[in-house]
C-alpha positions in Angstrom: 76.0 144.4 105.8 75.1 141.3 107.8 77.8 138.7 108.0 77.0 135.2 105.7 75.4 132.3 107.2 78.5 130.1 108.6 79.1 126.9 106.5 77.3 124.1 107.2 73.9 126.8 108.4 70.6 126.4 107.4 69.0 129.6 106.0 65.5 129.9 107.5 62.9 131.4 105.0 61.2 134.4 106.4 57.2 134.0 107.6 55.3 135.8 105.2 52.9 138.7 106.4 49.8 139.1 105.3 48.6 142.7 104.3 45.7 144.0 105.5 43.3 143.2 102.7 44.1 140.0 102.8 43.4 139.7 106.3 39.8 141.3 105.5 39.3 139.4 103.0 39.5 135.9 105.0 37.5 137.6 107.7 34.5 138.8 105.7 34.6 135.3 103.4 34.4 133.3 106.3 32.1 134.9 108.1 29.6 134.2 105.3 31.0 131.0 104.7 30.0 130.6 108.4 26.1 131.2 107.7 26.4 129.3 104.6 27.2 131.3 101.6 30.1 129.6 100.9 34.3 131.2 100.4 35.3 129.7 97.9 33.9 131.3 95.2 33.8 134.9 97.0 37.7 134.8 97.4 38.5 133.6 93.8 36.7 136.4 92.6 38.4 138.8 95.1 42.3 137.3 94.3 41.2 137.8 90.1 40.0 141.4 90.9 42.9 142.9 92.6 45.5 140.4 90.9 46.7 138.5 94.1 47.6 135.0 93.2 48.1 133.6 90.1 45.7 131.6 88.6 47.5 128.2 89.0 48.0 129.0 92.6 44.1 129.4 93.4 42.8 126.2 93.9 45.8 125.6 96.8 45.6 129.1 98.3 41.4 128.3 98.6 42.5 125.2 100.5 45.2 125.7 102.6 44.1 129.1 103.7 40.5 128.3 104.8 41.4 125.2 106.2 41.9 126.3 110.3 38.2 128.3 109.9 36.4 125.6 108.3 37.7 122.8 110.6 36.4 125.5 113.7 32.5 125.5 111.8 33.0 121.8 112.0 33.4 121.3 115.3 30.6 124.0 116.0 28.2 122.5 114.0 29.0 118.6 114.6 28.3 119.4 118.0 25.1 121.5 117.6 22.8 119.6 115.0 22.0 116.3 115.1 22.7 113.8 112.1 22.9 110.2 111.9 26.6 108.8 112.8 27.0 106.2 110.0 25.7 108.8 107.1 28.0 111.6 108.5 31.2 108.9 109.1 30.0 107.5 105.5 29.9 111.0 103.4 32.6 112.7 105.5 35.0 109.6 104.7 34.0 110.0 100.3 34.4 113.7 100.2 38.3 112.4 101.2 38.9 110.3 99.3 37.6 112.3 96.5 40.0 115.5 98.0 42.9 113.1 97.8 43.0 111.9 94.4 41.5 115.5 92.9 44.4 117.4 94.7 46.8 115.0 93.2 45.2 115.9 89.8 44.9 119.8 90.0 48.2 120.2 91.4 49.8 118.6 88.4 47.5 120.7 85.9 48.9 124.2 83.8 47.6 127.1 84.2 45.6 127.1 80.9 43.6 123.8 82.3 43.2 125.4 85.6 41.9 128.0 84.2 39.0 126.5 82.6 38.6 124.1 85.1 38.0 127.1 87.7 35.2 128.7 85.4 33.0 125.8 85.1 33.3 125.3 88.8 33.0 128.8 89.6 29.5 128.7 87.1 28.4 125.4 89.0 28.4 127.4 92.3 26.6 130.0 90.8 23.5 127.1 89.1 23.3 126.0 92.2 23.0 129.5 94.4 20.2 130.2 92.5 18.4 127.0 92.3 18.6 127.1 95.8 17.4 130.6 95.9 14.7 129.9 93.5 13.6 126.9 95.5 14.2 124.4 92.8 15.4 122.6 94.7 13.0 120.1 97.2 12.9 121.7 100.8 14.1 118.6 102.4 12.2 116.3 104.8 12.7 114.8 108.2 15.4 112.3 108.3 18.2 112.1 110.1 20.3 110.0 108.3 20.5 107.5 104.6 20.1 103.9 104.2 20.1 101.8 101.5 20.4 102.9 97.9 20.2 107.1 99.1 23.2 106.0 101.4 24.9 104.7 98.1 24.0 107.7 96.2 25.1 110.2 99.0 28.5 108.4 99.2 29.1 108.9 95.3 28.0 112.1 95.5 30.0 113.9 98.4 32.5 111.9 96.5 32.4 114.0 93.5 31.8 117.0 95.5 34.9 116.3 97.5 37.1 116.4 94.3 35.8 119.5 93.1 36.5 121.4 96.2 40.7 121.0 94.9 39.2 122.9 92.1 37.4 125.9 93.9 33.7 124.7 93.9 32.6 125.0 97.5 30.9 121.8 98.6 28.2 123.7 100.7 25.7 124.6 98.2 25.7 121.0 96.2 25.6 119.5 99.3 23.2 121.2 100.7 20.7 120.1 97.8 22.1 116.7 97.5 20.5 116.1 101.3 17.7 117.6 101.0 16.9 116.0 97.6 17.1 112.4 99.4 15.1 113.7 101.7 17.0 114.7 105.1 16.5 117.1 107.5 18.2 121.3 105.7 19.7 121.5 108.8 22.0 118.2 108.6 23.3 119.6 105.6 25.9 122.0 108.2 27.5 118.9 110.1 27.6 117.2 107.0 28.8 119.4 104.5 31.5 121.0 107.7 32.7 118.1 108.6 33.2 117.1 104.8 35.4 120.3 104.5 37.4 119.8 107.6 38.3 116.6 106.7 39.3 117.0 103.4 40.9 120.6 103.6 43.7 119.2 105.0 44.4 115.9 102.9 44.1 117.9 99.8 46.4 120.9 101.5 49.0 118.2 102.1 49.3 117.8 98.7 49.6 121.4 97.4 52.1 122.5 100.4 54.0 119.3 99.0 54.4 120.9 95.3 54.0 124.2 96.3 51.2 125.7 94.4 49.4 127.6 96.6 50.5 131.6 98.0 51.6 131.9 101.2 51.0 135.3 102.4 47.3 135.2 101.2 46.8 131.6 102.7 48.0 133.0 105.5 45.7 135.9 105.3 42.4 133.7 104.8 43.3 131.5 107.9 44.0 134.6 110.6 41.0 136.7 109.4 38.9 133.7 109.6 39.0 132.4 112.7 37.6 135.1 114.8 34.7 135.8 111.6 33.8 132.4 112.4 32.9 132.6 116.2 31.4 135.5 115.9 28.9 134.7 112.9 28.4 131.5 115.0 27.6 132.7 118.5 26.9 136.5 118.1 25.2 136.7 114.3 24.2 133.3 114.0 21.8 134.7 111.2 21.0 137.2 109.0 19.2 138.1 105.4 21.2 136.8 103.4 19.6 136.8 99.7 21.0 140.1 98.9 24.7 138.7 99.3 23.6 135.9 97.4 22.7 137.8 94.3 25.9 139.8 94.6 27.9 136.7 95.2 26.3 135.1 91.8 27.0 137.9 89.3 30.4 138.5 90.8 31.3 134.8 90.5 29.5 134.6 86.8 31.9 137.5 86.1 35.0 135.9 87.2 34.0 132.5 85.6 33.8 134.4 82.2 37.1 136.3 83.0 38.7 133.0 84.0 37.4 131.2 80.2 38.4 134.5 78.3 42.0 134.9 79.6 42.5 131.0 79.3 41.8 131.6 75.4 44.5 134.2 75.4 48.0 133.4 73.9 50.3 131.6 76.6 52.6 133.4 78.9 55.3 132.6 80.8 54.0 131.9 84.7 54.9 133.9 87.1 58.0 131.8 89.1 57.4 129.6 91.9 57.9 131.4 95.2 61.4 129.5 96.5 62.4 132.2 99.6 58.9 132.0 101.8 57.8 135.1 101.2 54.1 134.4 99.6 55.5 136.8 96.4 53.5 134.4 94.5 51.1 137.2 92.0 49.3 137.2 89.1 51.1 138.9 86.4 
């Protein structure tokens, strides 16, 4: 038997390991994420099917894990397209603000309201996949940046998209068709939308590692496997077919979205208690 901690000692919680799945997991979400599928809907889906984190704990788990993966896109793709500095400064700076004061929101909610909110997010992501899919939405045009009343409207609108993203809506496909509807350039949609998410990751992170709501092992998980997924869908892949995985990705998010209403309609339970030793035992019950 070790010997107690001497008086006055601080007891150090233990680092949480991720298991392998998890690991896998934030490789293969990011590595899509990385040619613009999106993870945030993908790893919901994944935690609700094998019963990983608990539904109150999703929306922090989505943020503070892919945070170190998305903030390496950003700086890929900032660097690679070009996109007008005041529109990018402009939208980066809303989808913030919006993180900020959505985080402080979700992280407050129940389970029951987090629930619901996560379904109607995760069915937005899925409208928008296939409008984009479809084509529905304009192809875009040349521009490099927004002025004027577009400028307004893209500000108010990464806005918005930026407090969803506390929620588990992934900002890449709205954003995607919010720029090309105004009329930019398909390809500024990456720096913009990137940059967005590296930004605001982190602020809204802040808050959940603040109250806790968020499992650690599989946060942990999403950021190691991510990383190298990243670099290598950006400099080896760079591209592939992807409307296969976009099909897939739709009827397994619809799924989960219809899961996440059902069980939010089912009498209340206790939650699952707040992980106080380190050790990411944070689970669905």
């Amino acid at each position: 038997m070790p010997p107690p901690p001497a008086s006055g000692s601080v007891t150090v919680a233990p680092v949480p390991r991720p298991t392998p799945f998890q690991l896998a997991l934030g490789f293969v979400t990011n590595f899509f994420d990385t040619l613009g599928i999106g993870s945030f809907a993908p790893t919901t889906a994944a935690f609700r099917a094998r019963r990983l984190v608990a539904d109150e704990l999703i929306p922090g788990t989505l943020n503070v894990g892919h945070t170190p993966p998305t903030v390496i896109q950003a700086v890929i793709f900032v660097t690679a397209i070009r996109v007008d500095v005041v529109t990018l400064v402009l939208l980066i700076g809303a989808s913030v603000l919006g993180a900020w004061i959505g985080a402080g929101i979700v992280s407050a909610w129940q389970r029951r309201k987090i629930q619901r909110g996560m379904a109607i997010a995760l069915l937005v992501a899925a409208t928008f996949t296939v409008l984009r899919m479809t084509g529905v939405f304009p192809a875009g045009g040349d521009a490099l940046g927004l002025r004027g009343a577009l400028l307004i409207g893209g500000v108010l609108g990464n806005f918005v998209l930026g407090a969803l993203m506390t929620l588990g809506i992934g900002l890449y496909a709205p954003c995607m068709a919010m720029v090309s509807l105004f009329g930019m350039n398909p390809r500024t949609a990456f720096p913009i939308m990137m940059g967005s998410c590296a930004f605001l990751m982190p602020v809204a992170s802040a808050r959940f590692l603040r109250t806790g709501r968020y499992d650690r092992s599989s946060a942990l998980g999403l950021a190691i496997g991510g990383v190298p997924a990243v670099l290598l869908a950006a400099f080896v892949v760079k591209s592939l077919p992807l409307d296969a995985v976009r099909v897939l990705v739709v009827v397994v998010i619809a799924y989960t979205a219809a899961r996440l209403w059902l069980d939010s309609r089912a009498p209340v339970r206790a939650a699952p208690a707040t992980d106080k030793t380190g050790t990411g035992e944070n689970r669905a019950p």
